[in-house]
One Martini backbone bead per residue (centre of mass of N, CA, C, O) as a GRO file, in nm:
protein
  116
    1UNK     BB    1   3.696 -26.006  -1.468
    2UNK     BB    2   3.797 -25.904  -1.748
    3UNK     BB    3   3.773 -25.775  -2.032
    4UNK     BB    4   3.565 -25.633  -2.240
    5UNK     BB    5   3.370 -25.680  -2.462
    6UNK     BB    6   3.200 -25.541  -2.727
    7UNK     BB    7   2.911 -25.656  -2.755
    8UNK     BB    8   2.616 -25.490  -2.701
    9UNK     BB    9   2.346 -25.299  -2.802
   10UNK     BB   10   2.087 -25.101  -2.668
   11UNK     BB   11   1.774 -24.849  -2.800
   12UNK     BB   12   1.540 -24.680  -2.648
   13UNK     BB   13   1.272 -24.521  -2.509
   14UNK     BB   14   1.148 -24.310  -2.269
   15UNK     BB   15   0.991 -24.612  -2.098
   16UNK     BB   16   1.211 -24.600  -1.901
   17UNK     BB   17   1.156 -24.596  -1.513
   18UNK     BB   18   1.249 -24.878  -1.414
   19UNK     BB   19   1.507 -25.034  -1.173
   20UNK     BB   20   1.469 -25.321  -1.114
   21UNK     BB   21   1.782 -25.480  -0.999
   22UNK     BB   22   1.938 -25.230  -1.014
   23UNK     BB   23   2.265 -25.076  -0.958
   24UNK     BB   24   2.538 -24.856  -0.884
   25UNK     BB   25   2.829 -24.877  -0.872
   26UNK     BB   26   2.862 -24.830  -0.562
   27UNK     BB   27   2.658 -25.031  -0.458
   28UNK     BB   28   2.858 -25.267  -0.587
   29UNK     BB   29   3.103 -25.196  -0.429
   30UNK     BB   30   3.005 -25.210  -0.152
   31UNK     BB   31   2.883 -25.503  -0.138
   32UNK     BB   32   3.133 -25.621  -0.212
   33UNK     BB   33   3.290 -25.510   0.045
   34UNK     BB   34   3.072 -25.778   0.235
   35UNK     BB   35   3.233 -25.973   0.085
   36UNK     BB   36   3.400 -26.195  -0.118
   37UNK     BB   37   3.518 -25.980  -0.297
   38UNK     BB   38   3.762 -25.855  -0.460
   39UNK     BB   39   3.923 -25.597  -0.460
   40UNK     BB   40   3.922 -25.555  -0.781
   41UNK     BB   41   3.630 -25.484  -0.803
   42UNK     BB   42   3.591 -25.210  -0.840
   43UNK     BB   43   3.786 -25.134  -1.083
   44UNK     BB   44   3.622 -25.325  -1.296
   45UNK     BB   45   3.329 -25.198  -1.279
   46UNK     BB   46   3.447 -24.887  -1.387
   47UNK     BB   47   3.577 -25.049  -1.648
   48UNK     BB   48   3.309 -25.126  -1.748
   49UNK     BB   49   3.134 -24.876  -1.772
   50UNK     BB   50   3.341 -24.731  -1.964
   51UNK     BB   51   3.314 -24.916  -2.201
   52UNK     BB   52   2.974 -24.894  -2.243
   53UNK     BB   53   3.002 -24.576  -2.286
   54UNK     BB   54   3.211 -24.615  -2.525
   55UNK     BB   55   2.962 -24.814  -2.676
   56UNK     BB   56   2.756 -24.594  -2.710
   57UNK     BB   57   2.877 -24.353  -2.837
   58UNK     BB   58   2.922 -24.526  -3.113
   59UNK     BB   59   2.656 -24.706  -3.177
   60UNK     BB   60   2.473 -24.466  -3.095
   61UNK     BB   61   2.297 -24.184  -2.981
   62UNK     BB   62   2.411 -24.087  -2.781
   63UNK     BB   63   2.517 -23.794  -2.610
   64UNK     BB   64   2.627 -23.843  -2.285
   65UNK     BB   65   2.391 -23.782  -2.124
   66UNK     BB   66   2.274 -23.799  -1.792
   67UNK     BB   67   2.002 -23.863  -1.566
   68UNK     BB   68   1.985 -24.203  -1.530
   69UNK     BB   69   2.300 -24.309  -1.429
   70UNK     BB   70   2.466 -24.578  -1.419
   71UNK     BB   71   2.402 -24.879  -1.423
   72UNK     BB   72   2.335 -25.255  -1.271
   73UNK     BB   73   2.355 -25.609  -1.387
   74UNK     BB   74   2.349 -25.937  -1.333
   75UNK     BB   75   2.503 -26.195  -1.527
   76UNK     BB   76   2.453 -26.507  -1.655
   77UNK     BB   77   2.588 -26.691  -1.837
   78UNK     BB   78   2.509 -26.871  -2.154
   79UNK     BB   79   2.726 -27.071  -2.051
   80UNK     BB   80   2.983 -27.325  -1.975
   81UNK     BB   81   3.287 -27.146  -1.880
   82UNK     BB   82   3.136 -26.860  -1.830
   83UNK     BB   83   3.155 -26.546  -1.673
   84UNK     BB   84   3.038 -26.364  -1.506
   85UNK     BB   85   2.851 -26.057  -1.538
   86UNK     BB   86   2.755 -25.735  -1.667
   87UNK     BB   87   2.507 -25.447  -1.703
   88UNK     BB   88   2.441 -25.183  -1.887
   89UNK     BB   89   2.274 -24.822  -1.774
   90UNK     BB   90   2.090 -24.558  -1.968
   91UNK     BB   91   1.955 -24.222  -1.920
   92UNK     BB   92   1.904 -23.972  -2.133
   93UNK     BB   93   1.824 -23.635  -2.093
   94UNK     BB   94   1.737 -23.535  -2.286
   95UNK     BB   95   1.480 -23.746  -2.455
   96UNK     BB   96   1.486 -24.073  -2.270
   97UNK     BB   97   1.647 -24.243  -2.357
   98UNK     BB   98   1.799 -24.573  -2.357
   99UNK     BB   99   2.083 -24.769  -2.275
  100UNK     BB  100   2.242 -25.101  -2.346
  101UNK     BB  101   2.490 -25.285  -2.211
  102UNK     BB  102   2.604 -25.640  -2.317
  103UNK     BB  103   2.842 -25.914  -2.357
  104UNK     BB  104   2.558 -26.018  -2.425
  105UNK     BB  105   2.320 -26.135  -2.567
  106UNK     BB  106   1.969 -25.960  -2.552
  107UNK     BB  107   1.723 -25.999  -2.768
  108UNK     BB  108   1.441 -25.915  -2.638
  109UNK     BB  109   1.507 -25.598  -2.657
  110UNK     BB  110   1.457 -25.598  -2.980
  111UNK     BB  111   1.159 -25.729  -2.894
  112UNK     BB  112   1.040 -25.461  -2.732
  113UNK     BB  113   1.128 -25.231  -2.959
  114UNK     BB  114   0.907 -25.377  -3.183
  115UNK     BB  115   0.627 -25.335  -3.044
  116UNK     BB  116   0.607 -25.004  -2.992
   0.00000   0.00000   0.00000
């Protein structure tokens, strides 16, 4: 993974509380140290995650505190010849709001809170 770019964020409201296929991030980069990933797959990922972090704090109503999270997902390219990368989320403790930043758009979140 390179520079995380601006990405996209996404703001739910507080009816978010499986987190199935998500994992925190030491469990990725544990996962990562039994594989084939790089040394520096650590560094990438808590710096991808502190990224997340400040483009929620800026676009969002995030207020800093976390309940549950950051986790992590795993993103397949939207293109050939973009490279993986994951997309984070955290539910705030306040209120239960959820909060996704991911370096694709993911349409489909904006359609999940229009519905609701």
């Amino acid at each position: 993974m390179n520079r995380p770019p601006r990405g996209h964020v996404y703001e739910h409201g507080p009816n978010t509380d499986r987190w199935v296929g998500w994992m925190t991030p030491e469990d990725v980069v544990r996962q990562g140290r039994e594989t084939t990933m790089r040394e520096d797959w650590s560094h990438e990922i808590r710096a991808v995650v502190e990224h997340a972090k400040a483009q929620l704090r800026e676009r969002t109503t995030w207020e800093g505190d976390v309940r549950e999270g950051p986790y992590i997902a795993g993103l397949m390219p939207p293109a050939p010849g973009q490279e993986y990368t994951v997309a984070v989320a955290l539910k705030q403790d306040n209120d239960g709001r959820t909060f996704v930043w991911s370096p694709f758009e993911l349409p489909w979140l904006n359609e999940y809170e229009a519905q609701r």
